[in-house]
C-alpha positions as CSV (number, residue, x, y, z in Angstrom):
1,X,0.0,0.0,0.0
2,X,1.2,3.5,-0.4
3,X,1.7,6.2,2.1
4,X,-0.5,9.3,1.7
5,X,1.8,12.1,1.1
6,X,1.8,14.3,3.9
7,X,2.4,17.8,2.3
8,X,2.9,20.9,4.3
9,X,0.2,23.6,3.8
10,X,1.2,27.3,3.9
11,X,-2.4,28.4,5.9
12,X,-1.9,25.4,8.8
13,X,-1.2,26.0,12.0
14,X,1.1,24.0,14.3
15,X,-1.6,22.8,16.6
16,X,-4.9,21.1,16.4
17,X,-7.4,23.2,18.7
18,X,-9.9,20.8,20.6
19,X,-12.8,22.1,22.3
20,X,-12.3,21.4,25.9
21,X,-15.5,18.9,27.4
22,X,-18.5,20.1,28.4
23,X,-21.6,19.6,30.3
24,X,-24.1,22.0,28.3
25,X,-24.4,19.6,25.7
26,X,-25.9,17.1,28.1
27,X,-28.0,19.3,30.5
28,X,-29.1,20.8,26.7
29,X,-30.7,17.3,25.7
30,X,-32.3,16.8,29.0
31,X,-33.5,20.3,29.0
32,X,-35.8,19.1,25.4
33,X,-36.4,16.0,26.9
34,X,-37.9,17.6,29.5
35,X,-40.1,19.7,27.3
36,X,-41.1,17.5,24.9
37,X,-42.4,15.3,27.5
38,X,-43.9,18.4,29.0
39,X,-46.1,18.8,25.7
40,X,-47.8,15.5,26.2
41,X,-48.3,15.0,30.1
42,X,-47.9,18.6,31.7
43,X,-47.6,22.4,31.2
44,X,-45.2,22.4,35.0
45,X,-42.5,20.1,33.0
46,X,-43.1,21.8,29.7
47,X,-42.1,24.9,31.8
48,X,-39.3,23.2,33.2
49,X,-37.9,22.1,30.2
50,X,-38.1,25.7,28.6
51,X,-35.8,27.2,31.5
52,X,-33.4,24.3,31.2
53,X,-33.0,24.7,27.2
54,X,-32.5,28.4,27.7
55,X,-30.4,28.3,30.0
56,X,-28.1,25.7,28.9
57,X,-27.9,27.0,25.7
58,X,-27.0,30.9,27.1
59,X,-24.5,28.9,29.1
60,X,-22.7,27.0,26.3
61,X,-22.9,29.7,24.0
62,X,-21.3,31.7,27.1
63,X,-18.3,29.1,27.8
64,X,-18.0,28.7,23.6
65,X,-17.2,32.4,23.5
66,X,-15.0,32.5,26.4
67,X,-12.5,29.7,25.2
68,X,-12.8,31.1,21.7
69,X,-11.4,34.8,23.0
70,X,-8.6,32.6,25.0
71,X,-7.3,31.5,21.4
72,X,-4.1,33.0,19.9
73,X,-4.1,35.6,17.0
């Protein structure tokens, strides 16, 4: 078999940038799960699961933007 060449591009950088893990992601999907069960059984978890969703969201959007002003130029 042969080797993929492994050429140097002029626009890469010397790292790879990985986000670091999170728990928004997770508290996000319980958040809907809460309110999509709320649509069917009752308008207290529907509410529930609103507050959840929003807030998770505001809160990974929050952390996304905080890490992504910690990057180098």
């Amino acid at each position: 078999m042969t080797e993929p060449e492994q050429a140097a591009h002029p626009e890469s950088h010397d790292a790879i940038h990985l986000p670091p893990p999170s728990i928004w992601p997770a508290v996000l999907a319980l958040g809907i799960a809460f309110l999509l069960t709320g649509l069917v059984l009752n308008l207290v978890l529907l509410i529930v699961g609103v507050v959840i969703s929003v807030a998770a969201t505001a809160l990974w959007v929050r952390a996304a933007r905080r890490e992504f002003d910690a990057l180098p130029e």
